[in-house]
N, C-alpha and C positions, 0 to 999 in steps of 0.2 A: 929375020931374027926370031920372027915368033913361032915359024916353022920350026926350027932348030931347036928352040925350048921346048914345044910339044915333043917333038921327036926325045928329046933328052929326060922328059919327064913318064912317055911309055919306057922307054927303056929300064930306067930306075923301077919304074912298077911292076915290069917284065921280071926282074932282077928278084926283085922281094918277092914274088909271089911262084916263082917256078919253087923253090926249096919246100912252102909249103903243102904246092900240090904234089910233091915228089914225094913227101911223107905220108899221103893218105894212103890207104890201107887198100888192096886192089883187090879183098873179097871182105865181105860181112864178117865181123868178129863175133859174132853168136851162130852159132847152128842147132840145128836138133840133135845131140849126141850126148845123153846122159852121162857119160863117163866123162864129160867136162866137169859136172856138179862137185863143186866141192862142199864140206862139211862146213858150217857155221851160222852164226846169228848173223841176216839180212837185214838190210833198211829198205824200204817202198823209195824208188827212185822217181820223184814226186812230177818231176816235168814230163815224164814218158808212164805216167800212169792215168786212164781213162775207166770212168763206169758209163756207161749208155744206159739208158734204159729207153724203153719204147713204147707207146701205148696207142691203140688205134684213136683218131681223129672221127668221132660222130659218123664212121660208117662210111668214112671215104676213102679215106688211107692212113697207114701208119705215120707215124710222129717221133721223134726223135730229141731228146734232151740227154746234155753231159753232164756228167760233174769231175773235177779237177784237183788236183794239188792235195789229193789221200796223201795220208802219214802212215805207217806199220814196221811192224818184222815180222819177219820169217827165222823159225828156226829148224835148220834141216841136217839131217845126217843120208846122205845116197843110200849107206849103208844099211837104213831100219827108215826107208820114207814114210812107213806108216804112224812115227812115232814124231814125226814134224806138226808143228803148230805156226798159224798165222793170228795176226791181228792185226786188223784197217779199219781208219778215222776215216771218216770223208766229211770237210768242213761242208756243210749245206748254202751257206755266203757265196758256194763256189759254182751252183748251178748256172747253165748257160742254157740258152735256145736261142732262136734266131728272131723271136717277140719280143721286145722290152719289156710291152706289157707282161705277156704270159710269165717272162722271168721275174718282174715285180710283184706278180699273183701267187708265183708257187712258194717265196718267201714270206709270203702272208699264211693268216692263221687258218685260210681254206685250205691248205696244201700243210708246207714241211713247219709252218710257225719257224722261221727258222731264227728271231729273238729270241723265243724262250727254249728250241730245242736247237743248238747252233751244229752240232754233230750227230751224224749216223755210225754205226760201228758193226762192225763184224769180227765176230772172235771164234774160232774151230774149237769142235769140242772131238774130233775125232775123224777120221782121215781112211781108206780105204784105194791102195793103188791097184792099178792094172797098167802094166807097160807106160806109156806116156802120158796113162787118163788116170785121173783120181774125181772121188764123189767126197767133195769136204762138207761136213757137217757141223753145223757153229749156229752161234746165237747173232740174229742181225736185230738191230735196236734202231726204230725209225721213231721222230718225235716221242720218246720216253717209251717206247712198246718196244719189249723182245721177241720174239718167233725164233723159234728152229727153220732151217732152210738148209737144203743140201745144193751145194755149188757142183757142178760136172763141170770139172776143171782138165787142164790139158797140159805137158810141157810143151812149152813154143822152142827154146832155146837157153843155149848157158856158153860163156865165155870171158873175154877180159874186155872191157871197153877201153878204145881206145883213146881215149883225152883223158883219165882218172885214171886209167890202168885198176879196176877194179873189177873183181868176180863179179858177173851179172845172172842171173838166171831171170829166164820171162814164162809167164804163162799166160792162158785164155781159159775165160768161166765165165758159165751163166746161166740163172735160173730163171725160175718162175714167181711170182709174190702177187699177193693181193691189197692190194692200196688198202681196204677197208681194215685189215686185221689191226693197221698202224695207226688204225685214227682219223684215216684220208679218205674219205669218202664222196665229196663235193664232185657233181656232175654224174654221181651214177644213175643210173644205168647208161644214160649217155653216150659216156667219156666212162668204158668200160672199168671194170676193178682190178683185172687183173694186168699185173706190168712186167715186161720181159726186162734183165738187168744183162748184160754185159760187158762182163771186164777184160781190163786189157791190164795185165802189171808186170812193170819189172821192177827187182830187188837186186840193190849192190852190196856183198857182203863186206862185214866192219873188219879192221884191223889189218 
């Protein structure tokens, strides 16, 4: 009997879950093919967006910290991309590393203070394409400090996703910054000044 009930219970599970797998989609709904882009204000699609940043380790190896759940838009025309604008939060609560410690450190006021400075931002102030590369040029604001910084950003991809059915477009950017310029200075020379940033983001368009 109890054979028969297992048997009777893959079955049912057999049952519900082939239709599922029979709707997934059997190539990637994004590709590289600008002429997907459509025209409008984006939102930063917060779960599939990543900033890296990296810094050498006392002369041994590189080091590696993320931060997570950035807010923004984008607002783009394919037709004049030179004349598109972004803007990105990145909550600093949100930094990770694989140290408790050192994550408990960087949220102190030797690193981002991130009490009294809880957000980093980046805002374009002017934009420059080439084929599928752009050099974006904006104001980044670390603990109450703004800098100019030009982002060499990339299109990765654009299409409809498939669970929301919403315009996606993704890119890849990443510069160069000086911890010191921001106010972060703790361990230099060390624990070097300069930090490489990395992003990764996709934007689902509204409406």
């Amino acid at each position: 009997m109890r054979k028969i009930m297992i048997a009777a219970a893959l079955a049912v599970t057999s049952a519900v879950a082939i239709p599922v797998i029979a709707q997934m989609p059997t190539t990637a709904p994004g590709a590289k093919d600008p002429s997907r882009v459509k025209a409008g204000t984006y939102t930063v699609d917060s779960a599939h967006t990543q900033v890296l940043f990296e810094v050498n380790h006392l002369g041994f190896n590189d080091y590696f910290g993320l931060f997570g759940s950035a807010t923004g838009t984008l607002k783009l025309d394919p037709a004049n991309p030179a004349a598109a604008s972004v803007a990105i939060e990145i909550p600093i609560a949100k930094v990770a590393t694989n140290s408790d410690g050192l994550t408990k450190h960087l949220l102190g006021p030797d690193f981002f203070d991130a009490a009294k400075f809880p957000t980093a931002t980046f805002k374009s102030t002017s934009i420059t394409v080439d084929g599928n590369d752009a050099k974006i040029t904006g104001d980044l604001t670390i603990k109450g400090v703004t800098k100019q910084v030009v982002l060499d950003a990339e299109f990765e991809g654009a299409g409809v996703g498939p669970m929301n059915k919403k315009d996606t477009v993704g890119f890849e950017a990443e510069t160069k910054i000086r911890r010191s310029d921001f106010g972060i200075s703790y361990g230099i020379p060390m624990v070097p000044d300069q930090v490489e940033l990395k992003i990764s983001v996709a934007f689902e368009r509204e409406g």
